[in-house]
C-alpha positions as CSV (number, residue, x, y, z in Angstrom):
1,X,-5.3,-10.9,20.0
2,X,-5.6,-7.1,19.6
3,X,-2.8,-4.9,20.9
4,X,-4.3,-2.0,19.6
5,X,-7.9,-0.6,19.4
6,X,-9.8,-1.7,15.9
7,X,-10.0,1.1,13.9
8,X,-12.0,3.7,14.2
9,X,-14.0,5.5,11.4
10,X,-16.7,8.8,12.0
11,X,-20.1,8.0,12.5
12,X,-21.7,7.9,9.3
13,X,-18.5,6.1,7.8
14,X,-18.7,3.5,10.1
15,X,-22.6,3.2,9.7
16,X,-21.9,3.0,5.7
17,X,-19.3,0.5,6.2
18,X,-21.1,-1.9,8.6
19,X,-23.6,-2.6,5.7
20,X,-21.6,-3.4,3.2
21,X,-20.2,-6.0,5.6
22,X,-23.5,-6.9,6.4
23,X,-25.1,-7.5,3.4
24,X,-27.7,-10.0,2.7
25,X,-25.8,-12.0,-0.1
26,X,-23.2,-12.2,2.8
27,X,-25.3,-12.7,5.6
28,X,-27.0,-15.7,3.6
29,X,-23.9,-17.0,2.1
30,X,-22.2,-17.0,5.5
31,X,-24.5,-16.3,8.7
32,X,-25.1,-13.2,10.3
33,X,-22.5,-14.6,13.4
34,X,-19.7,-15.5,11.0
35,X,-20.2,-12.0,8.7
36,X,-20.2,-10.0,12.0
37,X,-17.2,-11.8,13.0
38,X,-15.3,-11.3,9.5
39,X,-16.3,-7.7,10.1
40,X,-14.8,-7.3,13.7
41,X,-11.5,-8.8,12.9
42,X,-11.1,-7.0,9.9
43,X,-11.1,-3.9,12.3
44,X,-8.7,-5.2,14.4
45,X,-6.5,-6.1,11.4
46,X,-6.6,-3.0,10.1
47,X,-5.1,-0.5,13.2
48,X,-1.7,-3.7,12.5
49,X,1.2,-3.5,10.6
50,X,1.2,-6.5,8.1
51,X,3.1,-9.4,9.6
52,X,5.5,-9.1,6.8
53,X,7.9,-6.4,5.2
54,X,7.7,-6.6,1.8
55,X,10.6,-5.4,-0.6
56,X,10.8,-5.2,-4.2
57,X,14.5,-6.1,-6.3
58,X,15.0,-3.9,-9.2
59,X,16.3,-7.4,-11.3
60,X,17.2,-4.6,-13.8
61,X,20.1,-4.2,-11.9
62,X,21.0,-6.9,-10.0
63,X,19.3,-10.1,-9.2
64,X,17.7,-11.7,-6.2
65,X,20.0,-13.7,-4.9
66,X,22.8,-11.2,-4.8
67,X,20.3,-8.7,-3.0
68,X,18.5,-11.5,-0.5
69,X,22.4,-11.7,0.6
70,X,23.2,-8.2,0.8
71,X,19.8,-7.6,2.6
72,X,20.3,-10.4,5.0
73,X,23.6,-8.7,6.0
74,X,22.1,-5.4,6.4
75,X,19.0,-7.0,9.1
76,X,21.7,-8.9,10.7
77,X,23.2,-5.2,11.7
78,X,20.6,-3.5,12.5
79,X,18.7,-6.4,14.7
80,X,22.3,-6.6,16.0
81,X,22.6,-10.4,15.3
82,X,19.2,-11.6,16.1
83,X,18.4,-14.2,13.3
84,X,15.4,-12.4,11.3
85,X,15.2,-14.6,7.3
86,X,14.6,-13.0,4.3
87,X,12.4,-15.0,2.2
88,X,11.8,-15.1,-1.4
89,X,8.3,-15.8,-2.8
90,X,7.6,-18.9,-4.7
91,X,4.8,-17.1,-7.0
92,X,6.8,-13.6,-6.9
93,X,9.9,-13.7,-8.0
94,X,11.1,-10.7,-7.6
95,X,10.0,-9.8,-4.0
96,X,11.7,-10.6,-0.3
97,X,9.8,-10.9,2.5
98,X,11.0,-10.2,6.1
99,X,8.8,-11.1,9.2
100,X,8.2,-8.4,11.3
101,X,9.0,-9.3,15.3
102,X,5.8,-8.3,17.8
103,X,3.9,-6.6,19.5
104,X,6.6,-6.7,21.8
105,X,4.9,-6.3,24.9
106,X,7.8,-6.2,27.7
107,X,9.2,-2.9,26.5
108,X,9.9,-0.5,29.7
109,X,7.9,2.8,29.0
110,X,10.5,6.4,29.9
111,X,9.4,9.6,31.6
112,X,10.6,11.6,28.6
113,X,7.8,11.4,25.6
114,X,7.6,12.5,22.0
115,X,4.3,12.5,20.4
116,X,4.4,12.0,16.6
117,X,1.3,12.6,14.0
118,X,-1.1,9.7,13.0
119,X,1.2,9.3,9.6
120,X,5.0,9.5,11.3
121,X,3.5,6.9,13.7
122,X,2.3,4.4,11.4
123,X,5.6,4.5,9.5
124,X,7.1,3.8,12.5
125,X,5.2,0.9,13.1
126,X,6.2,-0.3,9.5
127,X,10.4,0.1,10.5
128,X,10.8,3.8,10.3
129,X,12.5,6.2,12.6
130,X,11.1,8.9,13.7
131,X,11.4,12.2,11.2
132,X,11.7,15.8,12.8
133,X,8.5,17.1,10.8
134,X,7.0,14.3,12.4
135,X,7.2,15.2,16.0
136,X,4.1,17.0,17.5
137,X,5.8,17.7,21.2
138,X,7.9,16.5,23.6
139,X,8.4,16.7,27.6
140,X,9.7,19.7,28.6
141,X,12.9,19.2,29.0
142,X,14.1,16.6,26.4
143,X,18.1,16.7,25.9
144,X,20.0,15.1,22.3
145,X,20.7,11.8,23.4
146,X,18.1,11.3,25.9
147,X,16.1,7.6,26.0
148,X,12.2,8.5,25.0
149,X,9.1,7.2,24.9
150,X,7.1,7.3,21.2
151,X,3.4,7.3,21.2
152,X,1.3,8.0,18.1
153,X,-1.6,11.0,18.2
154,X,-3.7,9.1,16.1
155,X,-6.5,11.2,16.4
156,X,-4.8,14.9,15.8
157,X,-5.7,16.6,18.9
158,X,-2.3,17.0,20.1
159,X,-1.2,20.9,19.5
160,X,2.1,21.4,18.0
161,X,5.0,22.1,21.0
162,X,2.6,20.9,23.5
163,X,4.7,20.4,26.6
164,X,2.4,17.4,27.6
165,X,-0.6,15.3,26.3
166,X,-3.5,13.6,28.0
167,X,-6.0,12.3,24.7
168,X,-5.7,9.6,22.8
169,X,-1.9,8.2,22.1
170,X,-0.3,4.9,21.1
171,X,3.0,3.6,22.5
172,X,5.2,2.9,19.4
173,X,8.4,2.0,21.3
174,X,11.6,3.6,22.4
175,X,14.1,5.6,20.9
176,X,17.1,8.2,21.7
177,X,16.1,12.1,20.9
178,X,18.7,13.0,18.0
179,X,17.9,16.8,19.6
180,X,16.6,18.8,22.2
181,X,13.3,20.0,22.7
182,X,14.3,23.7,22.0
183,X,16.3,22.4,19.1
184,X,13.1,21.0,17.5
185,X,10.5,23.8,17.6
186,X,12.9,26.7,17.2
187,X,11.6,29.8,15.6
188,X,14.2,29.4,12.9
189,X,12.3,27.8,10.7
190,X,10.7,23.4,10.5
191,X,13.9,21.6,10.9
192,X,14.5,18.3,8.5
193,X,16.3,15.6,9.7
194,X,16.6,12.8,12.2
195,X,14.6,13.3,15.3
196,X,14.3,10.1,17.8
197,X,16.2,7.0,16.5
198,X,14.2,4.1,17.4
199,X,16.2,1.0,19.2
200,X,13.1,-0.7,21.3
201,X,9.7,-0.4,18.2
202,X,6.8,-2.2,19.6
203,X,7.1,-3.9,15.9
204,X,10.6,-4.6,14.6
205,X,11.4,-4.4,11.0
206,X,13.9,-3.2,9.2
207,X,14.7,0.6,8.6
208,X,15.2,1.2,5.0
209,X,16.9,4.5,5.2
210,X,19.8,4.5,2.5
211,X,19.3,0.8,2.4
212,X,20.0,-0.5,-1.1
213,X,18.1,2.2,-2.5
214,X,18.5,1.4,-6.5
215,X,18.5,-2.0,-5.3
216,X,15.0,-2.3,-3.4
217,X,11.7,-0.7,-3.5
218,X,9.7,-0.7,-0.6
219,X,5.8,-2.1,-2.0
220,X,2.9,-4.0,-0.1
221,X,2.6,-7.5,-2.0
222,X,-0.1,-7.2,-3.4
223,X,0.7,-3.7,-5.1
224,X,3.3,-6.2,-6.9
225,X,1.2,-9.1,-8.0
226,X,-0.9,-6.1,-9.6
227,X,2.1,-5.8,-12.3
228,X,2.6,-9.6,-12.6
229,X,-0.7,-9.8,-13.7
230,X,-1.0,-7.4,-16.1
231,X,2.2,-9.1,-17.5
232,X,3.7,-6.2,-20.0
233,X,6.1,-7.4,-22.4
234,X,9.1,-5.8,-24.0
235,X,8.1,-3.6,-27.0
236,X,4.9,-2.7,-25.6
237,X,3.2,0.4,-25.1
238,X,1.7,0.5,-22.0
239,X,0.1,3.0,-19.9
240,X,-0.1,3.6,-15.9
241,X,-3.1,6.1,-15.7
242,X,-3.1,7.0,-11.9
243,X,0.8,6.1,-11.3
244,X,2.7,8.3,-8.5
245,X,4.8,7.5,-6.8
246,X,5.7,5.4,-9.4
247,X,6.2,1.5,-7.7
248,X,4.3,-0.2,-9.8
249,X,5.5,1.9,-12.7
250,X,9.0,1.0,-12.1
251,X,7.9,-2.6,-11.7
252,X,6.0,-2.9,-15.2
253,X,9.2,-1.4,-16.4
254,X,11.4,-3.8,-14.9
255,X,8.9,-6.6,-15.9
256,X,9.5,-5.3,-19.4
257,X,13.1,-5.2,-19.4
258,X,13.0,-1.5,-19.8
259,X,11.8,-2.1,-23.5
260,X,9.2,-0.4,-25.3
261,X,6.9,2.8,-23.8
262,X,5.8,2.9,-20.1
263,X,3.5,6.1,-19.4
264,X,2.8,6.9,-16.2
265,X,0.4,10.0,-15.6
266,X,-0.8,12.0,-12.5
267,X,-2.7,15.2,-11.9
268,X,-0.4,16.3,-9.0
269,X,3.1,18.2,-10.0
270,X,4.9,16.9,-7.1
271,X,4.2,13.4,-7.5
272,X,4.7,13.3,-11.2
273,X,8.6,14.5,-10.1
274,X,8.9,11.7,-7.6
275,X,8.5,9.2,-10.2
276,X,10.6,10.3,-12.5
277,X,12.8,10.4,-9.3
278,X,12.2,6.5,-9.0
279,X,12.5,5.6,-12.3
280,X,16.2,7.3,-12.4
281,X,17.0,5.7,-9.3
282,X,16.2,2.4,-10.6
283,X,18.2,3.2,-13.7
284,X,15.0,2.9,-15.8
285,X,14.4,4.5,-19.0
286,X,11.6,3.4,-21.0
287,X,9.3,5.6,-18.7
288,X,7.8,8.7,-19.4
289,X,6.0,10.8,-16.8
290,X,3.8,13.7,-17.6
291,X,1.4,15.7,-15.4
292,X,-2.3,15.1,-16.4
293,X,-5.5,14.2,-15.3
294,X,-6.5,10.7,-16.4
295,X,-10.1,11.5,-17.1
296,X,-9.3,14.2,-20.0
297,X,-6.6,11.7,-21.6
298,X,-8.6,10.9,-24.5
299,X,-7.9,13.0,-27.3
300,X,-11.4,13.9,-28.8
301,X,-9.3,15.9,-32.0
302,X,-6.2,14.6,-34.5
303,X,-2.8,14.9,-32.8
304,X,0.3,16.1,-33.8
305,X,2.8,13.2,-34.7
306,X,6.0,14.6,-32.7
307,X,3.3,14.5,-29.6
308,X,4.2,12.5,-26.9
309,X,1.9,13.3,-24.3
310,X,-1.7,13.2,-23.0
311,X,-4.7,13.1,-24.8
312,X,-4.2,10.2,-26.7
313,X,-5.7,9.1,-29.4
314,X,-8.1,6.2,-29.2
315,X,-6.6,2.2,-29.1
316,X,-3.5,3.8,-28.3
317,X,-2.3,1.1,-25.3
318,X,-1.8,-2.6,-25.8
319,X,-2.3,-2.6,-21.8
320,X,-3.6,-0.4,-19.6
321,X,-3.4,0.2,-15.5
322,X,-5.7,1.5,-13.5
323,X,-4.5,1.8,-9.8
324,X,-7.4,3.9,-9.6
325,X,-7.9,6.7,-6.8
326,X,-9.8,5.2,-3.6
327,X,-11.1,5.7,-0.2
328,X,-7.8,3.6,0.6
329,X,-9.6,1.9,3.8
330,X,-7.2,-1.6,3.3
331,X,-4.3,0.6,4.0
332,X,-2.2,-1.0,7.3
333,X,-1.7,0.3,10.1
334,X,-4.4,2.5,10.5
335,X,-6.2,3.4,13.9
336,X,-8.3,6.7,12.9
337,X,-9.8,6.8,9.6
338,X,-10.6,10.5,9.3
339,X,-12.7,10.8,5.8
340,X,-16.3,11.3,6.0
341,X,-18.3,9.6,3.9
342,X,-19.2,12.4,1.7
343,X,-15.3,11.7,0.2
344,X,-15.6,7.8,0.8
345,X,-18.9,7.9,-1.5
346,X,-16.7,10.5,-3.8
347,X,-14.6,8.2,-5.5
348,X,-17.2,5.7,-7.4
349,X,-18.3,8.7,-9.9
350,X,-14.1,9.4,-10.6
351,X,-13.3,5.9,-10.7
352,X,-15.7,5.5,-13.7
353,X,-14.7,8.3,-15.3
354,X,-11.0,7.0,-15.6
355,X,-12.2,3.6,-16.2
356,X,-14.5,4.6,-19.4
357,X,-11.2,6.7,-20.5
358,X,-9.0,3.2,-20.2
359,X,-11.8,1.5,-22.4
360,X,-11.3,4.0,-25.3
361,X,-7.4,4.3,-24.8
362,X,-7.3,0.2,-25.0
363,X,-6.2,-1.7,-28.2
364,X,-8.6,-4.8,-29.0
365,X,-6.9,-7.7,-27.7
366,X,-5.6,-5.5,-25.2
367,X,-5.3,-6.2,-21.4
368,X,-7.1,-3.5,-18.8
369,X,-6.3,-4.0,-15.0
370,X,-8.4,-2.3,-12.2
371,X,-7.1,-2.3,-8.8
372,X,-7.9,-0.2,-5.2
373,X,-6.3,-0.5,-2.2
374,X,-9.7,-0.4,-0.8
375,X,-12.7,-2.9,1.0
376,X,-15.5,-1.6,0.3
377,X,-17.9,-3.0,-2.4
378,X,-18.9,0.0,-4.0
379,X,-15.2,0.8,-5.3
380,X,-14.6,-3.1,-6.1
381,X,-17.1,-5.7,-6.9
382,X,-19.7,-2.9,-7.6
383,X,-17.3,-1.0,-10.4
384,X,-16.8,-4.6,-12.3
385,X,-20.2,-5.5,-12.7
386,X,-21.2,-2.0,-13.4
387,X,-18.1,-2.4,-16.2
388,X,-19.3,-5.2,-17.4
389,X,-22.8,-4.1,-18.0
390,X,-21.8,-0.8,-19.3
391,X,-19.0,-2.3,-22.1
392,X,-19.6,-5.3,-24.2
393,X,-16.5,-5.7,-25.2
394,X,-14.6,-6.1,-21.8
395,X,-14.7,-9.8,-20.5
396,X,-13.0,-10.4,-16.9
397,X,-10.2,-13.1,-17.3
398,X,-8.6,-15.4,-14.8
399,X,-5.2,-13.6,-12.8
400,X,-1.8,-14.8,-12.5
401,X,-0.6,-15.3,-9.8
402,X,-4.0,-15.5,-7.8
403,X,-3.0,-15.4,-4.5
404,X,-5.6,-13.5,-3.2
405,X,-9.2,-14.6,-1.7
406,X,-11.9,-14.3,-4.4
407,X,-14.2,-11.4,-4.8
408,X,-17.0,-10.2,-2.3
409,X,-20.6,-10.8,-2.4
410,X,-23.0,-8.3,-2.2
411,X,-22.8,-6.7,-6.1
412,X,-24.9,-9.0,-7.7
413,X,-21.9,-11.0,-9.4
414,X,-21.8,-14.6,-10.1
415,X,-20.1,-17.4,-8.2
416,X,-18.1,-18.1,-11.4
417,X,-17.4,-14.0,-11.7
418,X,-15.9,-13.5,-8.1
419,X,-13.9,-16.4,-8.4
420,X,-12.2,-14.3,-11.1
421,X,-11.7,-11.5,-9.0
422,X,-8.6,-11.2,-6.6
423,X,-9.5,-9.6,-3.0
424,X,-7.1,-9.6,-0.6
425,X,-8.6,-9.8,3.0
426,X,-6.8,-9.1,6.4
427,X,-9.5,-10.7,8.7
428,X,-9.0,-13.6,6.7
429,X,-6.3,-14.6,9.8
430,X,-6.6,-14.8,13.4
431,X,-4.8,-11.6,14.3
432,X,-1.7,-12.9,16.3
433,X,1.9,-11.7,17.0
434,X,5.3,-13.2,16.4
435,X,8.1,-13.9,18.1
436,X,11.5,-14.9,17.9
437,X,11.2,-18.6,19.0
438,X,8.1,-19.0,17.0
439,X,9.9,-17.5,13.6
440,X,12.7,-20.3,14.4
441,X,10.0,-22.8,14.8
442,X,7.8,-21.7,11.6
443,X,8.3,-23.7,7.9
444,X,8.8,-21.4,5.2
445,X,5.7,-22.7,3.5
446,X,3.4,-21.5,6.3
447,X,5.5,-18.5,6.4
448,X,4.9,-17.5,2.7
449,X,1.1,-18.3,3.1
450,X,1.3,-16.2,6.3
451,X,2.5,-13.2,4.1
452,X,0.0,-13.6,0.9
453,X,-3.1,-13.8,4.0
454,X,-1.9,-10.8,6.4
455,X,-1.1,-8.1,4.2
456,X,-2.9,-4.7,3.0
457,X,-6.3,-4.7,1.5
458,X,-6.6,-4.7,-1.7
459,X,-8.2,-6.0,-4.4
460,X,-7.9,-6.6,-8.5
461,X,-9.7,-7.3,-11.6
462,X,-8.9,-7.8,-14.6
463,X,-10.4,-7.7,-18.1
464,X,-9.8,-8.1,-21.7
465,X,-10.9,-6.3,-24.7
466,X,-12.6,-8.2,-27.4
467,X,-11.6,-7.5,-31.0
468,X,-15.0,-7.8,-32.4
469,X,-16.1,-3.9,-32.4
């Protein structure tokens, strides 16, 4: 059952988005009841947390079992005693998985509120506190220490030091104000820091502030089955095309035993630094970071041999990811999606362009995977048959692990092909919360498959490049 409103999405968005959910391979593979209904829960799923917090180990440094303890020790504190397992994954290895507790819906609501932005709110919901540059307003006379209410602005209308808000805002649970009202919107200047610490979250997972940090790397699962299946191996040379912040490039890295070349590449300065942040974190060295847009990566001229860097020369990569840019509707939780569909119809053209790049930068033989953290079909199922149409020499390949659904009808694809694909599908559930009694009463095997099902959506193809030219 819904605890929050299903997501909602401007007009034209939502009109664009109801047909590809609609469609008549769908409607005549399923029903036009049973497609509606897919459709509806997925919009409930979507303004939820996953039912799971999903952490990566760096086994470069340490291995699972030493950090499933360590973890385990660190939940135990924070949930002050309250019995939460971590869970390793059968099919992932390297991953722990902690069930998140709620909606808790018993949680006393205090006079004295702090309204956070859409963004702040949603990591909240996913185990965060609450983050000064966060915080939209509070009452008018919140003290350091006082007990507040948290509520999410998910649709921006809230004015920055408002002293109260009427619209639209979500109760994210309770914390205690690290400062004052006048403390927070001084003239002096954004402050950084701690600003509510939350003790009563409508969800509860674990904070991982300062947590373990070269130890663990915060990813959605299927972000890390993404690296399994493109399986890089030590010695390789292997290329990340759309890569900040850099978890799945620290992961192919790690998969590698930091052996051989990783190069991870984004047009944004910023995010380029924070993986090169990550990957010294994790203690990583084989990867190289540079600042470049993946669609002028091919170099069209000789390069020099010294040269590193972008463009590269054609065949250059024995495997190739592309985590490619995307309308990012499968991200969770999410209650206001605020693109138009002039951007959501944006990122077809660009994803093409990156993908025909990753075709020339591939090595015969060589492995190319395409993933979004999107559901709609034109980004997905629509990109791989247009692939496959447009280069001969790609053929799509079974994944492992498939843990996913298979792909989506509606792009013309075979039965055969969609099997292939990997999709992963939050309406697939019955959206429902946990508890306490029923984690205790739960076997780990329903657990697991609870965790592969009600996750992030996403999806993943993969293809191989023949050698014959």
């Amino acid at each position: 059952m819904s605890f929050f409103p299903k997501i909602s999405f401007q007009y034209d968005v939502e009109e664009y988005l109801a047909k590809v959910f609609r469609n008549k391979e769908l409607i005549t593979a399923l029903g036009t009841q049973e497609a509606e209904n897919k459709y509806q829960s997925l919009l409930s799923h979507l303004s939820h947390p996953p039912a799971f917090t999903t952490v990566r180990v760096n086994t470069h440094l340490a291995s699972v079992k030493i950090v499933k303890k360590l973890l385990f020790e660190e939940i135990q504190k924070q949930f002050k005693g309250l019995h939460v397992p971590v869970l390793e994954h059968p099919k992932l290895q390297d991953i722990l998985l902690i069930p998140v507790i709620g909606p808790r819906r018993d949680l006393k609501k205090h006079a004295s509120e702090v309204i956070v932005g859409a963004q702040c709110g949603y990591a909240v919901l996913r185990g965060a506190h609450v983050y000064v540059p966060g915080i939209v307003s509070t009452s008018r006379f919140m003290k350091a220490g006082d007990l507040v209410s948290v509520y999410s602005d998910i649709e921006g209308r809230c004015k920055r030091g408002a002293k109260e808000f009427d619209g639209v805002k979500i109760f994210l649970g309770n914390g205690i104000s690290e400062l004052s009202r006048s403390e927070i919107f001084s003239s002096s200047g954004p402050l950084k820091g701690l600003g509510v610490r939350m003790i009563e979250p409508v969800y509860l997972s674990p904070s991982f502030d300062n947590v373990l940090p070269s130890h663990l790397f915060l990813q959605n699962l299927p972000s890390v089955v993404v690296s399994h299946i493109l399986n890089p191996q030590p010695g390789e040379k292997i290329l990340d095309m759309c890569a900040a912040p850099g978890g799945k490039t620290t992961h192919l890295a790690t998969l590698m035993h930091d052996q051989g070349e990783v190069i991870a590449m984004d047009k944004i300065a910023n995010k380029v630094k924070k993986i090169k942040q990550n990957a010294e974190l994790l203690q990583l060295n084989c990867i190289k970071a540079f600042c470049y847009d993946g669609t002028k990566a091919l170099s069209v001229e000789t390069r020099e041999d010294k040269q590193e860097g972008p463009p590269f020369l054609p065949e250059s990569f024995d495997r190739i990811l592309l985590d490619a840019p995307c309308s990012g509707m499968g991200q969770r939780p999410n209650m206001a999606y605020s693109s138009t569909l002039k951007e959501v119809t944006s990122y077809q053209p660009l994803q093409r362009k990156l993908f025909t790049v990753a075709v020339k930068l591939l090595k015969p033989g060589g492995v190319l995977i395409y993933s979004t953290c999107t559901i709609t079909l034109s980004e997905n199922e629509e990109q791989v048959a247009w692939a496959l149409k447009t280069f001969p020499c790609l053929q799509l390949h079974p994944q492992e692990p498939h843990i996913g659904g298979e792909g989506m009808k509606g792009a013309g694809l075979s039965l055969d092909q969609l099997k292939l694909l990997q999709r992963f599908d939050p309406s697939a559930l019955t959206l429902q919360g946990m508890d306490i009694n029923s984690l205790q009463d739960s076997r780990e095997d329903d657990l697991i498959s609870l965790a592969n099902k009600d996750c992030i959506g996403f999806f993943i193809a993969k293809f191989i490049k023949s050698n014959s030219k």
